[in-house]
Residue, then its C-alpha position, 0 to 999 in steps of 0.5 A: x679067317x671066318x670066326x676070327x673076323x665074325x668076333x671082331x666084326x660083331x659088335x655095335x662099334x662098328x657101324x651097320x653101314x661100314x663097307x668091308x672087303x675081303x681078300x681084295x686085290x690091288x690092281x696092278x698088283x699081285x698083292x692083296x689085303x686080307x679084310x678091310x673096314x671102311x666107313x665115317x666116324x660121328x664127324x664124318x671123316x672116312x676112315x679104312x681100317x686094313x687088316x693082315x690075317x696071319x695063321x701063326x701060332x709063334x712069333x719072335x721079334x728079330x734085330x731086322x727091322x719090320x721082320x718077325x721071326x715064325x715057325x711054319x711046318x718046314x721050320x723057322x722063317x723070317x717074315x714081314x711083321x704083319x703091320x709092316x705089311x699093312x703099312x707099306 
């Protein structure tokens, strides 16, 4: 995850006070969120950026809605597409 988002957090776009917040817990959930970008744009709205790390080196698409189709060391598995999951 380091040097993934050290690229992606690297650049001028983003602002120097954006918030940002890494591997955080929903309370009253067992569910997290990998990385999240907070901040305003030059109008001043707030704006959240949420971001679903995967390890995946393969995937394919699936006929089942928000699932994708990827290979872990056990074999094929279908999972929740990663912006499924940030969405819900």
């Amino acid at each position: 995850m380091g040097n993934a988002m050290n690229h992606v957090m690297n650049t001028s776009r983003i602002p120097d006070d954006s918030g940002v917040a890494i591997e955080y817990s929903i309370p009253r959930s067992k569910n997290r969120i990998d990385f999240i970008i907070t901040g305003q744009d030059e109008n001043n709205c707030e704006k959240v950026v949420i971001i679903e790390l995967k390890q995946w080196t393969d995937i394919q698409l699936t006929e089942k809605d928000a699932m994708v189709l990827t290979r872990f060391k056990q074999g094929p598995s279908e999972e929740l597409h990663p912006s499924y999951q940030a969405w819900s």
